[in-house]
C-alpha positions in Angstrom: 324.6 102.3 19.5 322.5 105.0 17.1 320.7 106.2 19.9 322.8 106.4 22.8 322.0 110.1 23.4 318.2 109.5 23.4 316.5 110.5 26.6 314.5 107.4 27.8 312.1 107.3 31.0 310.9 103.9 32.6 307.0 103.2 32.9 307.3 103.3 36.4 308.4 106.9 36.4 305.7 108.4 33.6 303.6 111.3 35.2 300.2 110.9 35.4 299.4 113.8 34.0 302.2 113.4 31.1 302.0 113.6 27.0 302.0 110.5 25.8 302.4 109.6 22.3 302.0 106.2 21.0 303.3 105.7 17.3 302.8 102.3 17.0 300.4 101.6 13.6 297.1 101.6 13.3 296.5 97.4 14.1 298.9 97.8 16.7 296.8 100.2 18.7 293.8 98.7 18.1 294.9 95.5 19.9 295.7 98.0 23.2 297.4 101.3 23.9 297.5 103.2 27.3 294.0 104.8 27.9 295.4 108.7 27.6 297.7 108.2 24.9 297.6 110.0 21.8 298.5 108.5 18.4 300.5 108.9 15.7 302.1 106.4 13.9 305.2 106.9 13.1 305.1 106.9 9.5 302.8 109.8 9.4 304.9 112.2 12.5 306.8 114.3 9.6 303.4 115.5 7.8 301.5 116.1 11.6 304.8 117.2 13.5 303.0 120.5 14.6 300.6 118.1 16.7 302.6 117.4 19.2 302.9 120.1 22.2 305.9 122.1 22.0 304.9 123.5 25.7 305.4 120.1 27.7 307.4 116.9 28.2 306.4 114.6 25.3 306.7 110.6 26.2 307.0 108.5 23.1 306.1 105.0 22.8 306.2 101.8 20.2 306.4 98.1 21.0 309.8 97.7 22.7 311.5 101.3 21.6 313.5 101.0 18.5 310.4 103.3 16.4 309.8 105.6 19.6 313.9 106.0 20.0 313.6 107.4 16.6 311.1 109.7 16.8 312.2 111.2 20.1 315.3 111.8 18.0 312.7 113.8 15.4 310.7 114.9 17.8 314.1 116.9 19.5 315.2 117.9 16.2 312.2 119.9 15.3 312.5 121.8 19.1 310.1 119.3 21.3 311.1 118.0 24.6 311.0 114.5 24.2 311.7 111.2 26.0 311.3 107.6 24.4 309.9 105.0 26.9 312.2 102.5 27.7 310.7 98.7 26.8 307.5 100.7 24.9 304.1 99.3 25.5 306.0 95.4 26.6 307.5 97.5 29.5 303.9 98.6 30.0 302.2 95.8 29.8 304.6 93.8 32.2 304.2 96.4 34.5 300.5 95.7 34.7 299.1 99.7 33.6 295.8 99.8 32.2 295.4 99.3 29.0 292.2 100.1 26.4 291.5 98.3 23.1 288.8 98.7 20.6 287.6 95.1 19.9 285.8 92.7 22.0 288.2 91.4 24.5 291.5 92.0 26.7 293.6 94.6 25.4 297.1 93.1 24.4 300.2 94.5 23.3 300.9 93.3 19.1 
């Protein structure tokens, strides 16, 4: 198990108030992300590393986990205090949490 050690959080438990980064790709956010959710897909975290706070919890999210799992492992490498979200945005769309997308419909999870 590669990332065993990798702090995870359920949906249910998320703050409110919390850092959340999605770094799904770009068609996958489109199609829905959570409404206060900042992104940065993962392929592009190593060049815009210095985004993400270094003063609060940071809450990462993919899909289902494997991409977020990996950059939490990043993400506590370079000195951020970061958690992956268990399930990714499946766990949050089963849980029923709002979600925003920008074409003309529901917002999904792709």
């Amino acid at each position: 198990m590669p990332f065993a050690q990798i702090p995870t959080v359920d949906v249910s438990a998320l703050p409110s108030d919390g850092y959340l980064l999605d770094v799904r790709e770009g068609d996958e956010w489109a199609v829905g992300h959570a409404p206060a959710a900042v992104h940065i897909p993962m392929s592009e975290i190593v060049e815009r590393v210095e985004e993400v706070p270094g003063d609060r919890r940071v809450h990462v999210v993919c899909r289902v986990g494997g991409r977020s799992a990996q950059v939490t492992q990043f993400l506590l490498a370079h000195g951020r205090d970061a958690v992956n979200v268990d399930g990714g945005m499946l766990a949050w769309a089963a849980a029923g949490l709002p979600m925003d997308g920008e074409h003309d419909g529901p917002a999904g999870v792709l």
